[in-house]
C-alpha positions as CSV (number, residue, x, y, z in Angstrom):
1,X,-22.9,-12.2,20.1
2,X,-25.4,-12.4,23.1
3,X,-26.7,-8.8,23.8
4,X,-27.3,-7.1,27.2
5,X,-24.4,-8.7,28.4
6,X,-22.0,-7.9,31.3
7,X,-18.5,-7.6,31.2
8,X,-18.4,-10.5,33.8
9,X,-20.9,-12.5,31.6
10,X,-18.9,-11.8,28.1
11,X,-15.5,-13.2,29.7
12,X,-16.9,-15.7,31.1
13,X,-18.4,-16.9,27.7
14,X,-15.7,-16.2,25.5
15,X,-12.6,-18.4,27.7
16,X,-15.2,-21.3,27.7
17,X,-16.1,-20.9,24.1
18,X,-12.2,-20.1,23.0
19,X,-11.6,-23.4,25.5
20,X,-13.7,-25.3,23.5
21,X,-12.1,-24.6,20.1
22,X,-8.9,-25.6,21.0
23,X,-10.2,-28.6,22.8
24,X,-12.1,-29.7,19.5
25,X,-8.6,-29.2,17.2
26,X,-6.5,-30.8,19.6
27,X,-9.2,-34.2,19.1
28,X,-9.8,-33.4,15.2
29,X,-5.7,-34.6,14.6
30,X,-5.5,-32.0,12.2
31,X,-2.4,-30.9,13.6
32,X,0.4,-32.3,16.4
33,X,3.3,-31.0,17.9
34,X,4.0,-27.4,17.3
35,X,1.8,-27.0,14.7
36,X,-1.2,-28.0,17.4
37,X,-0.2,-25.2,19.3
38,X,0.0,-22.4,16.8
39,X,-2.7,-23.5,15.2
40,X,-4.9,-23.3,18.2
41,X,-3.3,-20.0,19.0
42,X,-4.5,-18.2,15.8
43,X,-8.0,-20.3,15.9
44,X,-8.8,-19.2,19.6
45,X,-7.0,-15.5,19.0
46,X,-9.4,-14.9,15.7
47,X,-12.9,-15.5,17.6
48,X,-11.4,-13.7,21.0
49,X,-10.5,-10.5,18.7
50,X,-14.0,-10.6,16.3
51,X,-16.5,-11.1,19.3
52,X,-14.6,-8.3,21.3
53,X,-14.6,-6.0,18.6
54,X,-18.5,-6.8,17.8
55,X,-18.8,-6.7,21.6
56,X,-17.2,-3.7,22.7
57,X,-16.1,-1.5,19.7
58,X,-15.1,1.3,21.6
59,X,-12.7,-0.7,24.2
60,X,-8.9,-1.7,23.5
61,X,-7.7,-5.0,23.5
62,X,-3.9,-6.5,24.0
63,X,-3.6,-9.7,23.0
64,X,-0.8,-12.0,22.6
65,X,-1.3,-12.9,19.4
66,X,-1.6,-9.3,17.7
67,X,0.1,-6.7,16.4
68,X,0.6,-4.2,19.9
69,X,-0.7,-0.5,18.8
70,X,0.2,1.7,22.1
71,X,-3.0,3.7,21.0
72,X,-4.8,1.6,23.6
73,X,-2.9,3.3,26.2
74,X,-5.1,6.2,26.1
75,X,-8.0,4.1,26.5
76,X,-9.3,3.4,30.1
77,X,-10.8,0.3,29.2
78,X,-8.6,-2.6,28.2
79,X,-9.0,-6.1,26.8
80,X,-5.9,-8.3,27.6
81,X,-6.3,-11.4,26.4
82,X,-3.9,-14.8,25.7
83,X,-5.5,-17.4,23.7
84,X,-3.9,-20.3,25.0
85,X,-1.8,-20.0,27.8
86,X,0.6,-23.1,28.0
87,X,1.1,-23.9,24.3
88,X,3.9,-26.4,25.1
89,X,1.1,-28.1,27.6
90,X,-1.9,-27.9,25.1
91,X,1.0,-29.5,22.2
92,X,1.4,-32.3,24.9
93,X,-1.6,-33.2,25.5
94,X,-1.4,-32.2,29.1
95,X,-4.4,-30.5,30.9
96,X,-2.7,-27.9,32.9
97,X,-3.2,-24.9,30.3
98,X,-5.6,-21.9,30.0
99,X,-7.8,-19.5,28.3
100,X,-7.4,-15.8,29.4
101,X,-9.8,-13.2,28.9
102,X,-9.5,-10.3,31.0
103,X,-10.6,-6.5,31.4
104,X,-8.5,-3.9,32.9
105,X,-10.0,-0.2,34.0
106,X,-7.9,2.8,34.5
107,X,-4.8,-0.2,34.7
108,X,-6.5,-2.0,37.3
109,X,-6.9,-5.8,36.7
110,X,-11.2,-5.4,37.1
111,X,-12.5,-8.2,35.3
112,X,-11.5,-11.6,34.2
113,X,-12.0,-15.6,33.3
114,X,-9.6,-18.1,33.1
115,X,-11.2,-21.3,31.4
116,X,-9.6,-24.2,32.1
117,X,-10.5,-26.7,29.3
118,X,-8.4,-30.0,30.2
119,X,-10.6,-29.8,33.8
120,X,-13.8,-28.7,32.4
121,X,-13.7,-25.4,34.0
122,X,-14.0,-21.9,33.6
123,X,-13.4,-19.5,36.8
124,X,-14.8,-15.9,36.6
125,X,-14.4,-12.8,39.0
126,X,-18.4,-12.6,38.6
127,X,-18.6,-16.2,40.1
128,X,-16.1,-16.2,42.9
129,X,-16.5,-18.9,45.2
130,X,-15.5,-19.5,48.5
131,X,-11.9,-20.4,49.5
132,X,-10.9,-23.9,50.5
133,X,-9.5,-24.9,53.6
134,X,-5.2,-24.0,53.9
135,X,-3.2,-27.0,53.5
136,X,-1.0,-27.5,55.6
137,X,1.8,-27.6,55.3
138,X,1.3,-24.8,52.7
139,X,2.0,-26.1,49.3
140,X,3.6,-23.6,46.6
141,X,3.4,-23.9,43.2
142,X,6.3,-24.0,40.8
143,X,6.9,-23.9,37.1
144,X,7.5,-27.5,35.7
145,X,9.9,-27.0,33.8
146,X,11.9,-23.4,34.6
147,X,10.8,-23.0,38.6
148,X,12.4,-20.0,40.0
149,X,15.4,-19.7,42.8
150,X,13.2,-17.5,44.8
151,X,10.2,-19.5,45.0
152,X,12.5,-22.5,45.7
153,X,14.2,-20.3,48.5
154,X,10.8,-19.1,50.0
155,X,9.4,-22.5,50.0
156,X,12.5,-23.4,51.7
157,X,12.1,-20.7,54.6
158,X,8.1,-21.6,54.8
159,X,8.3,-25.5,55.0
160,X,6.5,-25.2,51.9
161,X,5.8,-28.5,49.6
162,X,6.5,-27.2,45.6
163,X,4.1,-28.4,43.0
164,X,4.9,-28.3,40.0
165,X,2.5,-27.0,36.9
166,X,2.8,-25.7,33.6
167,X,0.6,-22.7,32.5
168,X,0.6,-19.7,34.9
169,X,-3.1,-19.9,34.6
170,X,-3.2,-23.1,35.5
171,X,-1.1,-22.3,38.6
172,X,-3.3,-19.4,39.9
173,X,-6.1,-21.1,39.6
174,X,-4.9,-24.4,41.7
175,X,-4.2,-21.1,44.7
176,X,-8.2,-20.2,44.2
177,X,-9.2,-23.9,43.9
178,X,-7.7,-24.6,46.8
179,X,-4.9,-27.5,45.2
180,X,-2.3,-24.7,46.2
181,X,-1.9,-22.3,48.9
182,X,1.0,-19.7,47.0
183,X,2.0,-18.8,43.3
184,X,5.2,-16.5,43.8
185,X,6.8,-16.4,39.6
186,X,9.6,-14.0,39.3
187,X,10.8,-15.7,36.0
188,X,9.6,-13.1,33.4
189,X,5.8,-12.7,32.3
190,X,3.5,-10.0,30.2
191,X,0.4,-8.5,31.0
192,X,-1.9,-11.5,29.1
193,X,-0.2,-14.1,31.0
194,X,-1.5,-13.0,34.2
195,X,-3.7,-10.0,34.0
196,X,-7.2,-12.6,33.9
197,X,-5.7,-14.5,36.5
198,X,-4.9,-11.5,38.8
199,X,-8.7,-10.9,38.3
200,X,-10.4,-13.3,39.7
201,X,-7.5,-14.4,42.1
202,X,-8.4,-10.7,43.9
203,X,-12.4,-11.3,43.1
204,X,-11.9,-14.9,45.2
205,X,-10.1,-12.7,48.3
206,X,-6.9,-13.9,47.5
207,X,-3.7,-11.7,47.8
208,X,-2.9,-10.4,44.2
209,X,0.6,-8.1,43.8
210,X,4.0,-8.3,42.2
211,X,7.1,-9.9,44.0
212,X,7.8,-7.2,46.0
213,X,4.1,-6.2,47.5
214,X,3.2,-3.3,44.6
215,X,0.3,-3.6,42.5
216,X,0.3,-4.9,39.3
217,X,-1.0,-2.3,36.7
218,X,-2.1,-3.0,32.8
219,X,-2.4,-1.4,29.8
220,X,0.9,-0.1,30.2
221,X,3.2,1.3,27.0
222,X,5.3,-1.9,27.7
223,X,3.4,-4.4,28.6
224,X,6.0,-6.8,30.0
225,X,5.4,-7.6,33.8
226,X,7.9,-10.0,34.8
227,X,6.6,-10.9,38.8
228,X,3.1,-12.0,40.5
229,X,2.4,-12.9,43.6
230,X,-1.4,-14.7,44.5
231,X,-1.5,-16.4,47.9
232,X,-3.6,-16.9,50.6
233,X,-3.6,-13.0,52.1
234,X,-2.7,-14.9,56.2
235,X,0.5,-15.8,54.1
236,X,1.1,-12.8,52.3
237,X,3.2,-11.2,54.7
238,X,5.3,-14.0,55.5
239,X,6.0,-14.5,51.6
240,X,6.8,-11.3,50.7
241,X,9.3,-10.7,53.5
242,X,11.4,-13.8,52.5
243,X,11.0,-12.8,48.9
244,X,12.9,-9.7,49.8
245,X,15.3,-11.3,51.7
246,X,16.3,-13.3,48.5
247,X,19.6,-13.3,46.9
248,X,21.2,-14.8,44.2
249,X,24.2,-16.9,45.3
């Protein structure tokens, strides 16, 4: 544990160093395949969970890969955490998966860092940097292997180009990168899949809401939050409006 530390600076460390674990089992062949994954799941989860609770003893944490106690609810500080966001990625040997460490106060996505291991990277709302230029034409990013009728249909209406990705981690972080202009997923999430990346998405000046333009809250009783939007905020309007215009054939 490094005392004195902010909660910027102590999510910031722990995605790299989670990021780090699961890089070194992925090269140690120890495991392949499935086994990889929830191996490096439970590795990466174990260290996230002892060096929060040495950290901040008095906070709640949600994490994927623990038992949910709705206790936490009545806590206005949150840890939501997934260890490895993208398993089927990190099995593969593919770099677009993440690290998600995130802190949420009074439900509101405050804190967070998404390490991105595969790249080399961790991004953190206490390090934003600036925004890249817009491409143009806008390019929207899609999951590679599930991507969802909406965001095909809005891309459609925009003249947007779809790139395809696999963790949603990965994905928000190519909009504050600047690889990607628009991350619309309507396909079904929970609050550790995008509450780090809602962090520092909103921290980089990005547009951060769900599908339909409301905010996204965390700690909830249930924590399943199925939509997320995180765009460039001159397209924000334009997105949402399609988005709602959407319907199922």
């Amino acid at each position: 544990m490094t005392t004195g530390e902010t909660d910027e600076q102590l999510a910031e460390r722990l995605a790299t160093a989670a990021g780090m674990i699961l890089l070194d089992l992925q090269a140690s062949g120890e495991f392949a395949g499935k086994a990889l994954g929830q191996a490096g799941d439970a590795r990466a989860n174990a260290m996230l969970m002892d060096e929060l609770r040495t950290a901040r003893p008095g906070d709640a944490i949600l994490s994927e890969e623990e038992k949910d106690n709705v206790v936490r609810c009545s806590r206005r500080r949150a840890w939501i955490v997934d260890p490895l966001d993208g398993t089927r990625e990190y099995s593969e040997g593919r770099i677009d998966w993440a690290v998600h460490v995130a802190l949420a106060v009074d439900g509101v996505p405050t804190v967070g860092a998404v390490a991105l291991p595969g790249l080399g990277l961790t991004l953190a709302s206490g390090t934003p940097k600036p925004l890249e230029p817009a491409n143009v034409p806008p390019k929207m990013l899609v999951s590679r292997t599930r991507p969802a009728a909406e965001a095909v249909y809005v891309a459609g209406k925009m003249g947007a180009e779809l790139l395809a990705m696999g963790s949603a981690g990965a994905k928000a972080m190519a909009v504050v990168r600047g690889e990607a202009d628009i991350y619309l997923h309507t396909g079904g999430q929970y609050e550790w899949d995008n509450c780090a990346p809602a962090a520092v998405a909103a921290a980089a000046g990005l547009h951060v809401s769900r599908a339909d333009g409301s905010p996204l809250i965390y700690n909830c009783a249930d924590p399943y939050l199925p939509d997320l939007l995180i765009c460039r905020k001159e397209l924000a309007e334009e997105v949402l409006r399609f988005a709602a215009e959407y319907s199922p054939a």
